[in-house]
C-alpha positions as CSV (number, residue, x, y, z in Angstrom):
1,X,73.6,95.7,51.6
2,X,70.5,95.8,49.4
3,X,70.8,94.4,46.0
4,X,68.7,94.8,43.0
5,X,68.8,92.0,40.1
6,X,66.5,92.1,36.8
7,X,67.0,89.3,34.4
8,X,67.2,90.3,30.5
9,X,65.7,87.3,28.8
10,X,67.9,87.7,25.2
11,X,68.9,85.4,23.2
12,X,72.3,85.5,25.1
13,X,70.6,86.3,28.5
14,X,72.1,88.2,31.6
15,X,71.4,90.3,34.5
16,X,71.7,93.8,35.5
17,X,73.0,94.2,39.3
18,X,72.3,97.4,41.0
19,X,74.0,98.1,44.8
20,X,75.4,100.8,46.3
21,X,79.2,100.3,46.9
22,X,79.1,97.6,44.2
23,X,82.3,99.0,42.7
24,X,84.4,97.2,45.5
25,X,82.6,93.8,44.8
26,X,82.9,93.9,40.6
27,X,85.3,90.9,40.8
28,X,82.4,89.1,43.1
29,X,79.9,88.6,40.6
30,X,82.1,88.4,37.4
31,X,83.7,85.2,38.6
32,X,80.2,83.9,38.5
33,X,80.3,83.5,35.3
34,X,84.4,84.2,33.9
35,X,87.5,82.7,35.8
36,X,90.3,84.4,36.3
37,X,91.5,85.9,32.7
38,X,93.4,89.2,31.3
39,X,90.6,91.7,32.0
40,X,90.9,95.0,29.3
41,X,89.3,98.1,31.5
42,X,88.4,100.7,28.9
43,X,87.5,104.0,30.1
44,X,88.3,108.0,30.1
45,X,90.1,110.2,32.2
46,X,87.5,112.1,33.8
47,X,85.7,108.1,35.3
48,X,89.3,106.9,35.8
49,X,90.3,109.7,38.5
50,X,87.4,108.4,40.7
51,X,86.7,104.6,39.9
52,X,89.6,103.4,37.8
53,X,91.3,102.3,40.7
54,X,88.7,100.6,42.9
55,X,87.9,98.6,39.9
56,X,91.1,97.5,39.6
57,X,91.7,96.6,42.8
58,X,88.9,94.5,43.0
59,X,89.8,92.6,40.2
60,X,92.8,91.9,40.7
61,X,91.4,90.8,44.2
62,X,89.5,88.4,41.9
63,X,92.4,86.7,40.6
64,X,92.6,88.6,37.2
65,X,95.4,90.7,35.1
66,X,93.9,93.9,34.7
67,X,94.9,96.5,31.7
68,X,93.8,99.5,31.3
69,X,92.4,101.9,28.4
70,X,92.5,105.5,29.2
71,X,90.6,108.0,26.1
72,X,89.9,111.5,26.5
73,X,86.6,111.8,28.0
74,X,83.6,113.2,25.1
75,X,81.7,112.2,22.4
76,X,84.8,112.4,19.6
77,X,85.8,109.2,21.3
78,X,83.4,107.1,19.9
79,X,85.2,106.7,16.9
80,X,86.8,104.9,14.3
81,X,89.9,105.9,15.1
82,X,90.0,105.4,18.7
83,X,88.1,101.9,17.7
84,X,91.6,100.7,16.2
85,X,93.3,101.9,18.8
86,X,91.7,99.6,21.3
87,X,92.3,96.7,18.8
88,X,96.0,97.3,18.7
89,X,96.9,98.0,23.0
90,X,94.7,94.5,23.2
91,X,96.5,92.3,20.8
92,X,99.9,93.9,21.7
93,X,98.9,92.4,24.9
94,X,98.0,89.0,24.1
95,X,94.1,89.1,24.2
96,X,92.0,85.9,23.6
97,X,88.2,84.9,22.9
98,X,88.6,83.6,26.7
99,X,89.5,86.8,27.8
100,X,87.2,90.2,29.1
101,X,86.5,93.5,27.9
102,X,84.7,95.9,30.6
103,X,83.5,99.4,29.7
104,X,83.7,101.6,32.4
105,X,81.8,104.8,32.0
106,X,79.4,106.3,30.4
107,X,77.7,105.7,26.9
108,X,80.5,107.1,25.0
109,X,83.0,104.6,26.0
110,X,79.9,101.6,27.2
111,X,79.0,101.9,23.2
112,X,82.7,101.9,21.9
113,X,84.3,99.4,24.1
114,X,80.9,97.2,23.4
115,X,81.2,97.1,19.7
116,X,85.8,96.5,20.2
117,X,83.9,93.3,22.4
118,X,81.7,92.8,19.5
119,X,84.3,92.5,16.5
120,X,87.2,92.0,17.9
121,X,88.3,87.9,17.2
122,X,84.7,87.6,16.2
123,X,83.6,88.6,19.7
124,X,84.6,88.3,23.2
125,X,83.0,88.4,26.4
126,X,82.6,92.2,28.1
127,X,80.9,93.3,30.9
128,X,79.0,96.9,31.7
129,X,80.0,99.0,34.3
130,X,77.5,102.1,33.8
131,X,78.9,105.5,35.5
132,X,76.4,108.3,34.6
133,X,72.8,108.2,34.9
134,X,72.3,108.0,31.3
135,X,74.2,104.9,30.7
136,X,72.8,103.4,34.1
137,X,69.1,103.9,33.3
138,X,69.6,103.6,28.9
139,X,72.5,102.4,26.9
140,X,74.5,99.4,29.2
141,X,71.3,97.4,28.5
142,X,69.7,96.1,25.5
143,X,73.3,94.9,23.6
144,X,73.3,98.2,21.2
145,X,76.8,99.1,20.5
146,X,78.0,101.5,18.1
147,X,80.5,104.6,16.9
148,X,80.0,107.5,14.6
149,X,81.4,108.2,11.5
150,X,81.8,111.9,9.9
151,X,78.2,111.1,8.3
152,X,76.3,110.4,11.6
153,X,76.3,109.3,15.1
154,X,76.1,105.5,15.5
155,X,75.8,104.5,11.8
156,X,78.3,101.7,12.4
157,X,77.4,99.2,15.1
158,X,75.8,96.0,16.3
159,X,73.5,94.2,18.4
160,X,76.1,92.3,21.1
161,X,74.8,91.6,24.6
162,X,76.8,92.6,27.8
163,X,77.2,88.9,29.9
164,X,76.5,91.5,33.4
165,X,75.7,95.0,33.7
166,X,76.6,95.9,37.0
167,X,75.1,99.3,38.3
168,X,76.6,101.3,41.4
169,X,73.8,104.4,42.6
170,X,76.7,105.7,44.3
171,X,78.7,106.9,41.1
172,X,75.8,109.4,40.2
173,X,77.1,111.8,43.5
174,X,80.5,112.5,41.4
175,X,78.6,113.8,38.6
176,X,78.2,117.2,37.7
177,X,75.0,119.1,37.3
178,X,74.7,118.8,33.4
179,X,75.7,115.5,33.1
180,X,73.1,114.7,35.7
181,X,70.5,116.6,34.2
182,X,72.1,114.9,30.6
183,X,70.8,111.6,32.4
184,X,67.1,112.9,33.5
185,X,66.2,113.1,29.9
186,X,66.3,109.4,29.3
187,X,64.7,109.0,32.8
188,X,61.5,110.8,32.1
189,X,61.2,109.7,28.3
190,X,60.7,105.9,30.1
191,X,57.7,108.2,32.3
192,X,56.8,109.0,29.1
193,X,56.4,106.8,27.2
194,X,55.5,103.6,29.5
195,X,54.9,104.6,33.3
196,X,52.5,108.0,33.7
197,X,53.4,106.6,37.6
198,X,57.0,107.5,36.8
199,X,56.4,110.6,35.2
200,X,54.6,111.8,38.2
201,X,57.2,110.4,41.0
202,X,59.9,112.7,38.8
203,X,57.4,115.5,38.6
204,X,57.6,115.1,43.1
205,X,60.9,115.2,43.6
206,X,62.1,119.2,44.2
207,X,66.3,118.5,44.6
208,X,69.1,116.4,43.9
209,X,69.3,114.8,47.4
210,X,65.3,113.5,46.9
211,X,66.2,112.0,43.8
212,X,69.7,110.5,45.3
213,X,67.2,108.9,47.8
214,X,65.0,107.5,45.1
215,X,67.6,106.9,42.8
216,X,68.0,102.9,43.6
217,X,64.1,102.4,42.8
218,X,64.1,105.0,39.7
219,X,67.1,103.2,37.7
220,X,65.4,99.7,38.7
221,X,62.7,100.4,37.5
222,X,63.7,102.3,34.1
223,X,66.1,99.1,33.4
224,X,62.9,97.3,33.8
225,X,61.3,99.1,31.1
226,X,64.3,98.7,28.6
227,X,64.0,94.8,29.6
228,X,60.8,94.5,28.7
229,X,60.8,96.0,25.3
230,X,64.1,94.9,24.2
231,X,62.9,91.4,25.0
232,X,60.2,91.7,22.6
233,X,62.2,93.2,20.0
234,X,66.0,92.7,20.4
235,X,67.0,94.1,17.3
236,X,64.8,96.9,16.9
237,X,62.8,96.1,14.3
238,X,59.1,96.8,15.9
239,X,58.6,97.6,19.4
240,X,61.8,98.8,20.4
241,X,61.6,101.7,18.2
242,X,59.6,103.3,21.3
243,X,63.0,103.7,23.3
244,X,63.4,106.4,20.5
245,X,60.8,108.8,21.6
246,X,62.9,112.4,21.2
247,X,65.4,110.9,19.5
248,X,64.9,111.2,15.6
249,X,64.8,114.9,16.3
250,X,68.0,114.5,18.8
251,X,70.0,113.0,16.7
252,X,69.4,115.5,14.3
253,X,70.2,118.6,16.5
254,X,73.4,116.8,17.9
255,X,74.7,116.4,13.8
256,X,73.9,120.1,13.2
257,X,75.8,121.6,16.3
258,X,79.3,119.2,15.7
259,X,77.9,117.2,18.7
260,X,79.7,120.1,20.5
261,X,76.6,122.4,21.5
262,X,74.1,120.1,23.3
263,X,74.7,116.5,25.2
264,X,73.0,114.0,24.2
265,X,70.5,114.5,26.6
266,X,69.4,117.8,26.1
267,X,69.2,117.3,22.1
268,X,66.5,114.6,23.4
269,X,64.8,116.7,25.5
270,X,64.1,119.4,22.6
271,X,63.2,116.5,20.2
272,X,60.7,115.1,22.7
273,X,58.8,118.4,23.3
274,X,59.0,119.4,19.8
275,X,57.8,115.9,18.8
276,X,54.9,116.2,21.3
277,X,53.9,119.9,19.3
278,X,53.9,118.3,16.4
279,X,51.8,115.2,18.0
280,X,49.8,117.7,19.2
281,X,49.3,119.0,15.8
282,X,48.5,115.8,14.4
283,X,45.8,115.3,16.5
284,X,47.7,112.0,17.9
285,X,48.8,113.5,21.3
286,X,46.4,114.6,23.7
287,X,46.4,118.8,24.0
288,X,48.9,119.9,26.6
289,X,51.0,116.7,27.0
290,X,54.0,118.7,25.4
291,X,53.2,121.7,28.4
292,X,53.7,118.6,30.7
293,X,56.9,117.6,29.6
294,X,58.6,121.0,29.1
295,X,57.4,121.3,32.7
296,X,59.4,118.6,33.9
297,X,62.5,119.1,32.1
298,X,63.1,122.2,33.1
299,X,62.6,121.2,36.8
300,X,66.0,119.0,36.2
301,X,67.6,121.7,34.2
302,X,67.0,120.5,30.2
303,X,66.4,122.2,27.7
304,X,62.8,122.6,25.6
305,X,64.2,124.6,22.3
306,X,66.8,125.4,20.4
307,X,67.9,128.0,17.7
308,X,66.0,127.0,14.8
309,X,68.3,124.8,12.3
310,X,69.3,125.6,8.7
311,X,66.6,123.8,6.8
312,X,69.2,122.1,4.5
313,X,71.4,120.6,7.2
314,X,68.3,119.9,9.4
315,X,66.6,117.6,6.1
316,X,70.4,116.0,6.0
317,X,71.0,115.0,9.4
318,X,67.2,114.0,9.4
319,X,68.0,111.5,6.3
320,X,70.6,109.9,8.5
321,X,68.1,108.7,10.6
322,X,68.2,105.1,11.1
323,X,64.5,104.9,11.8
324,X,64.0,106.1,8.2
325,X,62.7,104.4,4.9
326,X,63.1,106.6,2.1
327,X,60.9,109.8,2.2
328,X,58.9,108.6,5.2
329,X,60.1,108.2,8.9
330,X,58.8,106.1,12.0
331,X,58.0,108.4,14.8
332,X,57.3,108.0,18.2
333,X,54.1,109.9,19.2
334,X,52.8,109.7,22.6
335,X,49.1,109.9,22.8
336,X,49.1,110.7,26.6
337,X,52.0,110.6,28.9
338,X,52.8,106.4,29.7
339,X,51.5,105.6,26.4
340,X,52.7,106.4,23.2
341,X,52.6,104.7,19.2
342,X,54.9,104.7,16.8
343,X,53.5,106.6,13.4
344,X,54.7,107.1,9.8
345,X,54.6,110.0,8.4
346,X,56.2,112.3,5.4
347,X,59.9,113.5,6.5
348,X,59.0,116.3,4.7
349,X,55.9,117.1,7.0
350,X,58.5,117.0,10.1
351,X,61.0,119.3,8.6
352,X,58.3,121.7,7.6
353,X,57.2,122.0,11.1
354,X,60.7,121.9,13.1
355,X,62.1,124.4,10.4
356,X,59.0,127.1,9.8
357,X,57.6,126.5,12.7
């Protein structure tokens, strides 16, 4: 069986694993670094019907006491509330600093049961187990962990690194369309923003089975991309900021809508292509880039636009912005697809243009 291994050179460094079937074998490579302990599976219904179970079993295969965590599946889960919950089931049970969190899902529960891991007894070990594309190819790696308040979406968090992410290709044939296609956003921002090569291996793939084929290579090598900038900049202070490209607008949309109306993915995919207009504007982004992008996210079913927003709750969810200092905001601009800058400009500029456009 093939296996795929990147090393993520952080100050607490690890490896991502990705194998096909590696679901069976999770117990296989945590004992390479974890012996037998209580192991606290956190995940939602919708993951737990299809992998709960193999997980477990392999585990306990492995020698550990397996609990599990069980939340309704969506982004509401990501919260404070459900952030005490996990505290209390885990100390009812007994848990240590010795012992193991793993998140099994998607971002929603990789980001909350990260940051329990994070603050719980001053932190304790956890491992990633990824399930949609999005969390495979974007938020298991890089140690950001988070949930969102009434305010904003990930405005409480912190920077804790997984000690394995461990990838399986094979969960991405369970997934629905739009979750798929939720996935394919953060896929072709790393095409746009890093690897033009990427962009145009996406832009050749015509169905879901193509990409299934490819999708071994494709989350290799966007888990590649993530290491290399988050090595640079761990804590997202410089360089990182580029994994943000679509975002600032993203974020924004998602506050607007309740977090109801658009995934997260498709809220990026707007941003980026109205990001790239207003590159385009600027004079930063070469003419037609954004054409080039719309292209390709409608090919995977995303969205390019949206009903424009109410200009005072668009300039409010834009304030939240983390990337934000004061009445100015750090954007990422591409100036052709595979390379992109970040830029600073006047919020006020941005929500002219999204707003009157």
């Amino acid at each position: 069986m093939e296996v795929r291994k990147i090393k993520v050179n952080t100050a607490k460094p690890y490896e991502i694993v990705i194998r096909k079937g590696l679901l069976s074998h999770v117990h296989e490579y945590i004992l390479k670094l974890k012996s037998p302990c209580k192991a606290f599976i956190v995940t939602d219904n919708n993951v737990a019907s299809f992998y709960l179970g193999i997980v477990k079993k392999s585990l306990t295969f492995g020698g550990f006491t397996v609990y599990d965590i069980v939340l309704p599946a969506g982004e509401a889960t990501k919260s404070l509330k459900n952030l005490e919950l996990l505290y209390d089931r885990m100390l009812s049970e007994g848990i240590t600093r010795s012992d193991l969190i793993i998140a099994l899902g998607g971002g929603v529960i990789g980001d909350l049961a990260g940051f329990c891991a994070a603050t719980l007894l001053r932190g304790i070990d956890y491992v990633q187990i990824p399930t949609s594309l999005l969390s495979q190819v974007d938020s298991s790696v890089g140690g950001k962990v988070a949930v969102n308040i009434d305010r904003g979406k990930n405005l409480v968090g912190a920077f804790y690194q997984p000690i394995v992410v461990l990838i399986d290709p094979l969960c991405l044939k369970t997934l629905d369309e739009r979750v798929l296609s939720d996935g394919m956003a953060e896929v072709i921002k790393y095409g746009c923003i890093y690897d033009e090569s990427l962009f145009l291996k996406l832009a050749s793939i015509s169905n879901n089975e193509e990409f299934f084929e490819e999708s071994m290579s494709i989350i290799e090598r966007c888990c590649d991309i993530k290491r290399r900038v988050v090595e640079e900049d761990e804590f997202d202070t410089g360089k990182r900021m580029i994994l943000n490209f679509g975002h600032t607008l993203g974020h924004a949309y998602e506050k607007m809508f309740n977090y109801e109306k658009l995934t997260h993915g498709e809220a990026v995919s707007i941003g980026m292509v109205e990001i790239s207009k207003f590159g385009e504007k600027l004079g930063i982004t070469k003419r037609g880039v954004s054409d080039k992008i719309e292209r390709l996210l409608k090919r995977f079913n995303l969205p390019s636009n949206s009903e424009k927003p109410g200009i005072d709750a668009f300039i409010e969810a834009l304030k939240l912005d983390k990337k934000g200092q004061g009445a100015k905001l750090n954007i990422v601009l591409l100036e052709d697809i595979g390379r992109c800058v970040i830029h600073k400009i006047d919020a006020e500029d941005l929500i002219s243009f999204i707003t009157e456009g």
